[in-house]
Backbone as JSON, one array per atom type, in Angstrom:
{
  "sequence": "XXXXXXXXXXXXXXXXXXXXXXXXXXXXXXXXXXXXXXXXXXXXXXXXXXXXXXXXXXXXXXXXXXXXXXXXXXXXXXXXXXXXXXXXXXXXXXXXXXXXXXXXXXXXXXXXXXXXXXXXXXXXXXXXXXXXXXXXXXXXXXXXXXXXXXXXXXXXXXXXXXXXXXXXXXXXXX",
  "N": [[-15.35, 17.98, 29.83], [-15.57, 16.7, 32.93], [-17.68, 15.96, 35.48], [-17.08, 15.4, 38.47], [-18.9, 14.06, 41.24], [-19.37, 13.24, 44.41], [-21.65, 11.58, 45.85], [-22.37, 11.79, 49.75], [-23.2, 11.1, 53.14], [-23.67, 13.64, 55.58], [-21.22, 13.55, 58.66], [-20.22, 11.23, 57.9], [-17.39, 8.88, 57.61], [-16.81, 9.9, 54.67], [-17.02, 12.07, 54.7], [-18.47, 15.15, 53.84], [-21.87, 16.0, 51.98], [-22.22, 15.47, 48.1], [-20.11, 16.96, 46.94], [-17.65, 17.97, 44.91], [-14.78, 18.36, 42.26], [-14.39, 21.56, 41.86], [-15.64, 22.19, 44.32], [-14.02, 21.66, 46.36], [-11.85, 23.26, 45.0], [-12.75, 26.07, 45.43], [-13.05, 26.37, 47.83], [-10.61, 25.82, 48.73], [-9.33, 28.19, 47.46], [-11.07, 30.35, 49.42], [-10.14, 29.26, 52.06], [-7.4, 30.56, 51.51], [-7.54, 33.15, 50.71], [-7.96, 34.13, 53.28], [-6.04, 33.56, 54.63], [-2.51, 32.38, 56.27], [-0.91, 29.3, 57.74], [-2.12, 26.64, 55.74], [-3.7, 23.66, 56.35], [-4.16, 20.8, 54.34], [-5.33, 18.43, 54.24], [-6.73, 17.64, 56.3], [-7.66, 15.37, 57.26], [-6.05, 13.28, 57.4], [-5.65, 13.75, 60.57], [-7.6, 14.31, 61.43], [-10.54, 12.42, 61.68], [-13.33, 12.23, 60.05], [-13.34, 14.72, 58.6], [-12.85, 14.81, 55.92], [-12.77, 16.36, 52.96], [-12.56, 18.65, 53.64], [-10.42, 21.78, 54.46], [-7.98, 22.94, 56.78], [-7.7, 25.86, 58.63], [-4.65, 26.39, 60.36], [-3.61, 28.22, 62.12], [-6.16, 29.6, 63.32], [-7.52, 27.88, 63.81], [-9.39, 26.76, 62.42], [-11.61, 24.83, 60.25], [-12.81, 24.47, 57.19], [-15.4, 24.44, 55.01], [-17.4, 22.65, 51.88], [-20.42, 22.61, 50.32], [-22.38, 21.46, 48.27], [-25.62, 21.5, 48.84], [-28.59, 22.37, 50.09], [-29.62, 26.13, 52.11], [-29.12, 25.51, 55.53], [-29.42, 22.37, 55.79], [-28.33, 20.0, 57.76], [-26.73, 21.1, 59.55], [-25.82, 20.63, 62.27], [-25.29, 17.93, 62.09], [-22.63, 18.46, 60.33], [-21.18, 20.02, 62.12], [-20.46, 18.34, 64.27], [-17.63, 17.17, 63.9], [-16.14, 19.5, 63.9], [-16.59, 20.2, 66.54], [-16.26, 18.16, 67.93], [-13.53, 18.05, 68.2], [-12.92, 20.87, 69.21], [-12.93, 23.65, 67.38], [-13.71, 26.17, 65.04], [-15.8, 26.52, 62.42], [-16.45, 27.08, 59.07], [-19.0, 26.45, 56.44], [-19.26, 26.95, 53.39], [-21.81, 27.24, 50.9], [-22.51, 26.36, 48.32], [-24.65, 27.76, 45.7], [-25.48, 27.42, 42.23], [-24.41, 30.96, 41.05], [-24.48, 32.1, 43.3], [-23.24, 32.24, 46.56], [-23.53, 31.3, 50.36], [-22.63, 31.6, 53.12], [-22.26, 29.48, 56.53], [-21.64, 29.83, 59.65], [-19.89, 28.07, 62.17], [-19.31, 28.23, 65.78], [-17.19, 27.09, 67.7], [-17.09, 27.35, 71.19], [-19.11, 28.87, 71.72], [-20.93, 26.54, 71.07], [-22.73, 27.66, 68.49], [-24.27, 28.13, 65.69], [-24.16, 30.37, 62.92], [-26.26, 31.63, 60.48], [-26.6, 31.85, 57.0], [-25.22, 34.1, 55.85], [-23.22, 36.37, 53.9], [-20.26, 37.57, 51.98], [-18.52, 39.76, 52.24], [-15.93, 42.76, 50.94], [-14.08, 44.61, 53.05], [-12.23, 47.29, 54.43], [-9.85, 46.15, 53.68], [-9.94, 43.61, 53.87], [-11.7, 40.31, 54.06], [-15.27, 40.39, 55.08], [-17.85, 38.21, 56.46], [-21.33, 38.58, 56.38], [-24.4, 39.03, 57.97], [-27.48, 37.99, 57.03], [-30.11, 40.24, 56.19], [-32.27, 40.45, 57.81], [-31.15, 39.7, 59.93], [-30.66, 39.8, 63.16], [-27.93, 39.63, 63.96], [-24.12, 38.6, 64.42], [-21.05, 40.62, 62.53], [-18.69, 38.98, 61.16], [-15.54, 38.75, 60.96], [-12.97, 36.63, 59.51], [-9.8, 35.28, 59.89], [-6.17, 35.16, 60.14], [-5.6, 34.31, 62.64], [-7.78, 33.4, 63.89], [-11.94, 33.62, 64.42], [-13.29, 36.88, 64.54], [-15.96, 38.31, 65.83], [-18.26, 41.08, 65.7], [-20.4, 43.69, 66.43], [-20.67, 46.03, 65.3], [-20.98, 47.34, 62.27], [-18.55, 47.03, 59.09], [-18.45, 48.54, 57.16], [-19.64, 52.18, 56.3], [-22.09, 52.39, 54.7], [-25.08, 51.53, 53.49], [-24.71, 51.73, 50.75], [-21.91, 51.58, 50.68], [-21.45, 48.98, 51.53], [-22.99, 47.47, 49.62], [-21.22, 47.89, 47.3], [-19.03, 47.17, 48.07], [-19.53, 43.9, 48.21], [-20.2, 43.71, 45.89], [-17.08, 44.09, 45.19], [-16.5, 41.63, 46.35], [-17.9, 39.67, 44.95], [-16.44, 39.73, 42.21], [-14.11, 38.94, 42.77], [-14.64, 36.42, 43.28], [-16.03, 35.3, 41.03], [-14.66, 32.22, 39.83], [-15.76, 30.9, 41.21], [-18.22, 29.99, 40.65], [-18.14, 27.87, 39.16], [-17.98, 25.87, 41.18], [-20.52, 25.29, 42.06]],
  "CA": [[-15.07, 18.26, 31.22], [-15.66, 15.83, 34.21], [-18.05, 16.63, 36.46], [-17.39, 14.4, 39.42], [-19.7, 13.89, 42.41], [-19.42, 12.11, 45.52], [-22.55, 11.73, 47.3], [-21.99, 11.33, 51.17], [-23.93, 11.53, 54.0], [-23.12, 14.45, 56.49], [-20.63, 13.0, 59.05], [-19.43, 10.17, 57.5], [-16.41, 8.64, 57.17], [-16.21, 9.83, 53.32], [-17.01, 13.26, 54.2], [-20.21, 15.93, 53.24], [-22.39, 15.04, 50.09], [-21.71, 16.23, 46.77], [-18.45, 17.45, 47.02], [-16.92, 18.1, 43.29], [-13.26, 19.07, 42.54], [-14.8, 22.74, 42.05], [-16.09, 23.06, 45.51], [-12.9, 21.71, 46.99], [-10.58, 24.75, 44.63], [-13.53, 27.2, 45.66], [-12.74, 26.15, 49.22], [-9.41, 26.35, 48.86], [-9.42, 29.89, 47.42], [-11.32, 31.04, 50.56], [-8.21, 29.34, 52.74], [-6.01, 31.44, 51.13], [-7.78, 34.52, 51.18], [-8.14, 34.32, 54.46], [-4.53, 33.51, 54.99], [-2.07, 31.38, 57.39], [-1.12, 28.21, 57.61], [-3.4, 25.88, 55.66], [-3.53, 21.67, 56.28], [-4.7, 20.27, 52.93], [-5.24, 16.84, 54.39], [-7.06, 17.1, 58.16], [-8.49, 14.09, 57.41], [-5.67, 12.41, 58.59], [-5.64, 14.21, 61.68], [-9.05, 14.36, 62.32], [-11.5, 11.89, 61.11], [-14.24, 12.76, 59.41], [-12.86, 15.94, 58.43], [-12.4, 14.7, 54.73], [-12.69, 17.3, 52.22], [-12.22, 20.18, 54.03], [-9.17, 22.43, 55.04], [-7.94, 23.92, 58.55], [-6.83, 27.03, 58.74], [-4.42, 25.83, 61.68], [-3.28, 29.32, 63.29], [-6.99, 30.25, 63.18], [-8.71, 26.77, 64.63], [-11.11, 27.03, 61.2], [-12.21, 23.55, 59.55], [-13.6, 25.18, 56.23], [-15.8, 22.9, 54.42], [-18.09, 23.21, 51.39], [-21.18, 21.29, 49.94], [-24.29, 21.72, 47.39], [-26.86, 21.34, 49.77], [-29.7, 24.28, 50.39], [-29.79, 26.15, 53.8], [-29.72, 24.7, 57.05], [-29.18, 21.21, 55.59], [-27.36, 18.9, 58.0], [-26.2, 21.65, 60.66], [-25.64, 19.99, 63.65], [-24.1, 16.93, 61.9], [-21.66, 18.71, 59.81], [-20.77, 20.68, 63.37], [-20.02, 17.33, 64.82], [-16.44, 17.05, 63.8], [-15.64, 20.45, 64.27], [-16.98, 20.07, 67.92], [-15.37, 17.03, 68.39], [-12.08, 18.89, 68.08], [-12.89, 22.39, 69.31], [-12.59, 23.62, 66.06], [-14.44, 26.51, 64.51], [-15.96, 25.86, 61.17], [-17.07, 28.22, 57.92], [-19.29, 26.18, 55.59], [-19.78, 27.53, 51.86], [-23.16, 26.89, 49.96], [-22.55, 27.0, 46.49], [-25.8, 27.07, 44.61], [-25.58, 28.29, 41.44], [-23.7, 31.77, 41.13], [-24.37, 32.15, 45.08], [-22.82, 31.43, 47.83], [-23.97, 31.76, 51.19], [-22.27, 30.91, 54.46], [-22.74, 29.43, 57.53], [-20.56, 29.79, 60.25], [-19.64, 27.5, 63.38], [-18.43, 29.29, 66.87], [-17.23, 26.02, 68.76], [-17.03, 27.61, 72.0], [-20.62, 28.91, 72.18], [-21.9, 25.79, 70.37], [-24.1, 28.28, 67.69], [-24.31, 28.76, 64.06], [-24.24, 32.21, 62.56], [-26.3, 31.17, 58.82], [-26.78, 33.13, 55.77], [-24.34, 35.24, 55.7], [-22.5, 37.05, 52.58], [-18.76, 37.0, 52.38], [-18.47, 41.45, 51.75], [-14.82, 43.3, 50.91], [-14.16, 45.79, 53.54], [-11.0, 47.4, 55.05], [-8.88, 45.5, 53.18], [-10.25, 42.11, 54.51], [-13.43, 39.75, 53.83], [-16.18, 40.03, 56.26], [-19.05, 37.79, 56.54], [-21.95, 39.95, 56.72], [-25.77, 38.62, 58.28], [-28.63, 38.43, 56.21], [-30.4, 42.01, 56.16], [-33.38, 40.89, 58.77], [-31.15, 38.71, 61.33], [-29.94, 40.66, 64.25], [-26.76, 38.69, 64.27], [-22.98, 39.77, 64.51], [-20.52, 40.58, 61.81], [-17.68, 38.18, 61.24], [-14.36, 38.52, 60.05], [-11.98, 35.24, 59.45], [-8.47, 35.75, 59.99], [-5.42, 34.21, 60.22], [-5.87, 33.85, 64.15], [-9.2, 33.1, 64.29], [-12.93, 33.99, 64.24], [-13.42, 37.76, 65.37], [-16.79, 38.91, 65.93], [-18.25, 42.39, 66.03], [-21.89, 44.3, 66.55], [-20.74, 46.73, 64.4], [-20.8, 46.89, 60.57], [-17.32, 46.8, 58.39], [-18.82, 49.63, 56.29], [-20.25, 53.09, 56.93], [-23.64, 52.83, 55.03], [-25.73, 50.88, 52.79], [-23.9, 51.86, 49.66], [-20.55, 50.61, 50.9], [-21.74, 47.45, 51.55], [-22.86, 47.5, 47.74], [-19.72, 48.12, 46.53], [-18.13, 45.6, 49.15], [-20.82, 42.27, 48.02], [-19.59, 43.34, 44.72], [-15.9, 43.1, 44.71], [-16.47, 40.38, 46.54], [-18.24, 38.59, 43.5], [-15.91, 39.96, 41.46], [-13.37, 38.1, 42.84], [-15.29, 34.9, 43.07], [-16.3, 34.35, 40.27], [-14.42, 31.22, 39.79], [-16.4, 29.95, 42.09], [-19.91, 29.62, 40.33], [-18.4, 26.65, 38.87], [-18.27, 24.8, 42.08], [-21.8, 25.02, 42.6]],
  "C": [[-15.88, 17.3, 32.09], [-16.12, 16.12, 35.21], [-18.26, 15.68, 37.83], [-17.72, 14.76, 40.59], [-19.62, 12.99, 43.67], [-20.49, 12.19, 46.53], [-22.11, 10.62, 48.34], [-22.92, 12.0, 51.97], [-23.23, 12.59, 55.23], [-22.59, 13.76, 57.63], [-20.49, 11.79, 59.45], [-18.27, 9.83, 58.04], [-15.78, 9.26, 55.78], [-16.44, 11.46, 53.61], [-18.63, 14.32, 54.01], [-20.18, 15.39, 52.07], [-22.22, 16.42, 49.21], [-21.01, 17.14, 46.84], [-18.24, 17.11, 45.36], [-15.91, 18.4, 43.31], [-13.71, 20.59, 42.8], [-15.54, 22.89, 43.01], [-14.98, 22.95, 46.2], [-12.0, 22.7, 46.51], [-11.37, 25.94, 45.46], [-13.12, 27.16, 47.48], [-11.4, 26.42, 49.87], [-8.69, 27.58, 48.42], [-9.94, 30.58, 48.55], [-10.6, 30.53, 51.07], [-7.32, 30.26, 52.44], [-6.55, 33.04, 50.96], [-8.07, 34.85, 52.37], [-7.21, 34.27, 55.17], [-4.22, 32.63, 56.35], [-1.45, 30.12, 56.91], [-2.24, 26.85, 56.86], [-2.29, 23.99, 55.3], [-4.9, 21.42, 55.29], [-5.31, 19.32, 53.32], [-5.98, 16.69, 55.96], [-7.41, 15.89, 58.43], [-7.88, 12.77, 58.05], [-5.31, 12.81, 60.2], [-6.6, 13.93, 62.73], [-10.43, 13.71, 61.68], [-12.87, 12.39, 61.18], [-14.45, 14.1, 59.2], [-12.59, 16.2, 56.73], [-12.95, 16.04, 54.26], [-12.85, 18.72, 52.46], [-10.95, 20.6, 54.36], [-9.41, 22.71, 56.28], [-7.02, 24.61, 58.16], [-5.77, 27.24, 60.56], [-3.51, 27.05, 62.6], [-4.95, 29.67, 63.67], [-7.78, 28.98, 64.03], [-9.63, 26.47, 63.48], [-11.17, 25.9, 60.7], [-13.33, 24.55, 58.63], [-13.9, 24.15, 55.1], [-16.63, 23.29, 52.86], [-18.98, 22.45, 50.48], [-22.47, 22.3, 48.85], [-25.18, 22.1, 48.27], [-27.51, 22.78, 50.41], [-29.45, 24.18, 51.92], [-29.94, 25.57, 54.67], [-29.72, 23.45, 57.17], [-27.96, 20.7, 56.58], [-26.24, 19.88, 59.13], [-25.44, 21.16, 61.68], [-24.82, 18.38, 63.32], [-22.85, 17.76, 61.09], [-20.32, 19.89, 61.24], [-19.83, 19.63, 64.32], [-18.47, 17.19, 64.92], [-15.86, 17.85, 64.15], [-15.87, 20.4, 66.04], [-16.3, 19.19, 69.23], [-13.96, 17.29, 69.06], [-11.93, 20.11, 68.81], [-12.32, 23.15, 68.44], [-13.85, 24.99, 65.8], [-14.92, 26.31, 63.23], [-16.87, 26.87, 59.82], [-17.42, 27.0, 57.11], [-20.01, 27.06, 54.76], [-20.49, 27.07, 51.17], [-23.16, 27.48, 48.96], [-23.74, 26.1, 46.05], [-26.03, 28.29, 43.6], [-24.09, 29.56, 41.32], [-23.71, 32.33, 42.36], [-23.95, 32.12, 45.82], [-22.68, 32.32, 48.85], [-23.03, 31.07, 52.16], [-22.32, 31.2, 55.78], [-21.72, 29.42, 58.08], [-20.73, 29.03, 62.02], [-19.1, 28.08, 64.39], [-18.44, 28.03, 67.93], [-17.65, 26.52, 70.58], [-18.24, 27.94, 72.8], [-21.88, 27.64, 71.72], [-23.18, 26.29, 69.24], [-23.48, 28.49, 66.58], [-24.87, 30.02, 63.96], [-25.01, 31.37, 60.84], [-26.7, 32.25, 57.96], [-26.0, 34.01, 55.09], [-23.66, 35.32, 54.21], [-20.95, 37.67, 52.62], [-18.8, 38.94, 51.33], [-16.47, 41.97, 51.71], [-14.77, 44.53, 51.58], [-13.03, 45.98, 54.07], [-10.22, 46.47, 54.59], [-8.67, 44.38, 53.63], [-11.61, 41.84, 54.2], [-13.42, 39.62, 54.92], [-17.24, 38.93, 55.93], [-20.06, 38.45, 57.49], [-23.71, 38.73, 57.15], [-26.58, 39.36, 57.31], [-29.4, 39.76, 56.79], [-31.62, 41.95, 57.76], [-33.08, 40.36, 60.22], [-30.57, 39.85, 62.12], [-28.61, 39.69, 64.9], [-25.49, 39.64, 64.02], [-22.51, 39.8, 63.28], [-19.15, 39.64, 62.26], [-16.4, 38.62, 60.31], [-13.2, 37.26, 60.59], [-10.46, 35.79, 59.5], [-7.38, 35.19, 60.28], [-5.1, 33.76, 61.76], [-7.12, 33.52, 64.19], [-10.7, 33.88, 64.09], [-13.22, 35.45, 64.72], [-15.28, 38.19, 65.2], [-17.37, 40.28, 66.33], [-19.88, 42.83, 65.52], [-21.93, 45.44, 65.25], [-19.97, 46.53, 62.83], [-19.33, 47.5, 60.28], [-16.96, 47.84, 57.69], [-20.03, 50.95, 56.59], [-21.8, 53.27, 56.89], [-24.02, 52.23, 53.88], [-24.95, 50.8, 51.2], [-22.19, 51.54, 49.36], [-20.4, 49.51, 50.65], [-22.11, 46.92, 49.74], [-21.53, 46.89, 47.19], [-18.87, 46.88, 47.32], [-18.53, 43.99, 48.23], [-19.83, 42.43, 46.55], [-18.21, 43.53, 44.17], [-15.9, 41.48, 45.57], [-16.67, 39.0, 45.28], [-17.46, 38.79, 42.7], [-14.58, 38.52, 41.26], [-13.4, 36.39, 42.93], [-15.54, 34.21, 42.19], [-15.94, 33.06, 39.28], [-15.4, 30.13, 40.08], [-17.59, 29.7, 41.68], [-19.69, 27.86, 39.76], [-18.36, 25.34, 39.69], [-19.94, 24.43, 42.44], [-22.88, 23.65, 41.8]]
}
């Protein structure tokens, strides 16, 4: 098996660094669970957009890279910004993955977050100590909400873990 790498510097021309085929399927499994329209190709649309999707009823540029927390924020925002574009990047490290989320409109990242199964839709849920909102992705767009997805600590459990359940494809993008 072929483990190919493309290191790139965060908004490039070629794209984010270390991009593998298995972060681009893992990327393109969250497109499609998130549903809509998806453009395979923005890149010719929207330069320096390479290896990501848009979820184009939704505005979403969904991207996804190696690279630990907080790495390269504000450039990988760039393109999406450029555009008015919101943007979900996925941090696969390991069997992990964490994501950050772009809200063009307010110019702020949401980071950390944990991609939970609730109401019969993925949320992205804030790390346990941020006082940040809950997110759900959708085939219109970004919705945000103060209140949680799930009634009480043991939901959320059970949520994180069909979530992984269903992921676990995805460890091998990392």
């Amino acid at each position: 098996m072929q483990n190919n790498v493309t290191p790139c510097s965060f908004g490039s021309a070629n794209g984010l660094p270390w991009i593998k085929a298995a972060t681009h399927r893992g990327i393109m499994m969250l497109a499609a669970d998130i549903g809509g329209p998806i453009d395979f190709s923005p890149e010719q649309r929207f330069p320096g957009a390479r290896h990501g999707v848009l979820l184009e009823g939704a505005n979403l540029l969904i991207v996804g890279t190696r690279t630990g927390p907080n790495i390269g924020l504000y450039d990988v925002s760039a393109v999406a910004r450029q555009h008015g574009m919101d943007l979900l990047l996925a941090r696969f490290s390991g069997p992990v993955v964490t994501y950050d989320i772009y809200r063009c409109k307010d110019d702020q990242w949401f980071t950390g977050y944990q991609r939970v199964w609730s109401e019969d839709r993925y949320w992205f849920c804030p790390p346990d100590d941020a006082d940040q909102p809950f997110i759900l992705a959708h085939r219109r767009g970004l919705q945000f909400s103060t209140h949680a997805p799930f009634p009480d600590a043991r939901r959320f459990e059970a949520g994180l873990s069909l979530a992984e359940q269903t992921s676990t494809q995805w460890q091998e993008a990392a």
